[in-house]
C-alpha positions as CSV (number, residue, x, y, z in Angstrom):
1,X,122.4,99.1,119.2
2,X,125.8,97.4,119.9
3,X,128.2,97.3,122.5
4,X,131.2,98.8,121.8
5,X,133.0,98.3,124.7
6,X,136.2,96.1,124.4
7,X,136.0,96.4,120.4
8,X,138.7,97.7,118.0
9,X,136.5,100.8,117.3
10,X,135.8,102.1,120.8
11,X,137.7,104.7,121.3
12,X,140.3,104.7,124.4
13,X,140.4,107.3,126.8
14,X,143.0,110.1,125.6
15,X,142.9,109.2,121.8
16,X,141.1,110.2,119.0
17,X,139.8,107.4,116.7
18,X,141.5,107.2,113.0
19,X,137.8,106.6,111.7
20,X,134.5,107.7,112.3
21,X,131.8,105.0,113.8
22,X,128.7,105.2,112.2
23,X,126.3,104.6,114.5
24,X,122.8,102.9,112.6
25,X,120.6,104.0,115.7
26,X,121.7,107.7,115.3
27,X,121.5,107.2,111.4
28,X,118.7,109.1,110.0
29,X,118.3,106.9,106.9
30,X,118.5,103.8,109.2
31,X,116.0,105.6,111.5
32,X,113.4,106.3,109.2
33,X,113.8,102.7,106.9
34,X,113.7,101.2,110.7
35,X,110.5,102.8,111.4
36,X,108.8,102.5,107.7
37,X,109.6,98.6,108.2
38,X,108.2,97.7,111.6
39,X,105.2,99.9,111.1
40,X,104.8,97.8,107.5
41,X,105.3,94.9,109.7
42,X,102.5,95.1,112.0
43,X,100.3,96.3,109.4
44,X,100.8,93.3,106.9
45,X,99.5,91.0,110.1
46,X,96.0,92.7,109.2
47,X,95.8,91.8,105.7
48,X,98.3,88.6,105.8
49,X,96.1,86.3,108.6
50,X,93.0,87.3,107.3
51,X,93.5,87.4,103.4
52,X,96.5,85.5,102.6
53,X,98.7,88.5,101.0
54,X,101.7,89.9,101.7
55,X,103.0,93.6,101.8
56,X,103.9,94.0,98.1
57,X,100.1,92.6,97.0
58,X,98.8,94.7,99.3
59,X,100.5,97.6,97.7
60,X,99.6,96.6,94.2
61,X,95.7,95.9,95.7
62,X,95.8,99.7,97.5
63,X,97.2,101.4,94.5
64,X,94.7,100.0,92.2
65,X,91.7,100.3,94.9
66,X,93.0,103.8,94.8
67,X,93.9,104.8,91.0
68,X,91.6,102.1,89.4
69,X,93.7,101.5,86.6
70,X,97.8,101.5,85.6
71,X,100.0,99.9,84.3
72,X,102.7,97.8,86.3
73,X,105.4,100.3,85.7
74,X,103.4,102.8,86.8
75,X,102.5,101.1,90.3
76,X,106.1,100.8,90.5
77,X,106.9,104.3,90.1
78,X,103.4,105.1,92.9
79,X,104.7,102.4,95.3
80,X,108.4,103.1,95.2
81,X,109.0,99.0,94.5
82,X,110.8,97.1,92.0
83,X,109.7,96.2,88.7
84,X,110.1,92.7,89.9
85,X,108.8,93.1,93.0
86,X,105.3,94.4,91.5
87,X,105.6,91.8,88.7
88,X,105.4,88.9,91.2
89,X,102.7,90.9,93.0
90,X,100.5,91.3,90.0
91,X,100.9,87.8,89.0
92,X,100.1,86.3,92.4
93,X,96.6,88.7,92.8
94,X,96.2,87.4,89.0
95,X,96.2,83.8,90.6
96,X,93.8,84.8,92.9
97,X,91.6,86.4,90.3
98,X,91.8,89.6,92.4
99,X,93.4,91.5,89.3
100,X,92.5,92.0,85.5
101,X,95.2,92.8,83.2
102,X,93.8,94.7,79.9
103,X,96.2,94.9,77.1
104,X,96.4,98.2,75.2
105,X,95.3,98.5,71.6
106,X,98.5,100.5,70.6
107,X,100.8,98.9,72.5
108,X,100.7,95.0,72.6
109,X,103.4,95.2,75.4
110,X,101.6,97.2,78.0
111,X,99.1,96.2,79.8
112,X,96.7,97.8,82.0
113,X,95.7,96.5,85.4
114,X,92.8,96.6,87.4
115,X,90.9,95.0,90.1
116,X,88.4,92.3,89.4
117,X,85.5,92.2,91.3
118,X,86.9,90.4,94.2
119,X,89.6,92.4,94.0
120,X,87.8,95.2,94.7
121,X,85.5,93.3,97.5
122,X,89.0,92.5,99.5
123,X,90.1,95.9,99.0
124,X,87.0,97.7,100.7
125,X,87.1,95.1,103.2
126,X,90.5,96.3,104.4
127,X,90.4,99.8,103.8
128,X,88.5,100.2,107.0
129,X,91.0,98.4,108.9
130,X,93.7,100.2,107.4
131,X,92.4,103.8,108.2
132,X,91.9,102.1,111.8
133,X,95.1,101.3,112.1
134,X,96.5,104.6,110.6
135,X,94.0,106.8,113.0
136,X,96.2,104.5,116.5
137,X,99.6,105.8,115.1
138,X,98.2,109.4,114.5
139,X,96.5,109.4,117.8
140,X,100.0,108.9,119.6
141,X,100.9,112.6,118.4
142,X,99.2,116.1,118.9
143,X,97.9,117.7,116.3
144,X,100.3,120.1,116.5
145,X,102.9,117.5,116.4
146,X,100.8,116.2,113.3
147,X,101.5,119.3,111.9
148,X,105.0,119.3,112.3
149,X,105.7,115.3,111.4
150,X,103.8,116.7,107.7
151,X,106.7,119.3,107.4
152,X,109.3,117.1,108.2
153,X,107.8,114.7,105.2
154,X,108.3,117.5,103.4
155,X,111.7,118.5,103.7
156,X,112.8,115.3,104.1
157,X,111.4,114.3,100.5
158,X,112.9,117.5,98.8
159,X,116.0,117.1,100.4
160,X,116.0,113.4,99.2
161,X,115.1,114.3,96.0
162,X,117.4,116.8,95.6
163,X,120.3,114.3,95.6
164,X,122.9,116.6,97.9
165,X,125.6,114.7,99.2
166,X,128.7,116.7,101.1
């Protein structure tokens, strides 16, 4: 990622550093945000050229194509993005009269969200083009490979989840 020849924290020959270099390539969090982003990245120039959104309205858009209706703190928990984040999202596919908001009887402050008709129309118009683009990454691994990348997922969540630190 960097050279570190010449700098402070390169080792010399014959000593043993007073502090450990983390190094973001070897990082597995790095790694893995890294990949998440670049592959989020060349997705969004799908739906971004073509239908003027960008990654967090497409989120909003898929998770209500999806789950038909929730509430905005509820997309947040789906999508893993800010409340804010997913506010300005709703409000800019509200602009674009690509989303509904339905307030709830018993509780003035929640609303439920949904996608209007032309929500939905943009949303099955990409879908197609999103499993496309899903199907090339896939097809760069075996199935068995496949297999193994689902595992990984796994573990990777639970450990995550689990919070350990040394």
């Amino acid at each position: 990622m960097c050279d570190q020849q010449g700098s402070k924290s390169a080792a010399s020959p014959g000593k043993v550093p007073s502090k450990p270099v983390l190094k973001l390539g070897a990082f597995l969090p790095y790694r893995l945000n890294h990949l998440a982003e670049t592959v989020s990245r060349s997705f969004s120039r799908i739906y971004a050229d073509t239908y003027g959104i960008g990654i967090a309205e497409w989120r909003v858009l898929a998770t209500l194509g999806e789950c038909k209706a929730m509430t905005a703190r509820d997309i947040s928990q789906a999508t893993s993005m800010h409340k804010t984040k997913v506010s300005r999202a709703v409000a800019a596919l509200e602009k674009r009269d690509l989303l509904l908001r339905d307030k709830n009887r018993e509780d003035q402050r929640e609303q439920s969200l949904s996608l209007s008709e032309k929500g939905n129309a943009m949303y099955e118009e990409i879908v197609p083009q999103a499993l496309a683009y899903s199907k090339n990454l896939e097809d760069a691994l075996t199935d068995d490979q496949k297999a193994v990348l689902d595992e990984i997922f796994e573990r990777l969540h639970e450990a995550a989840r689990s919070g350990e630190t040394p």
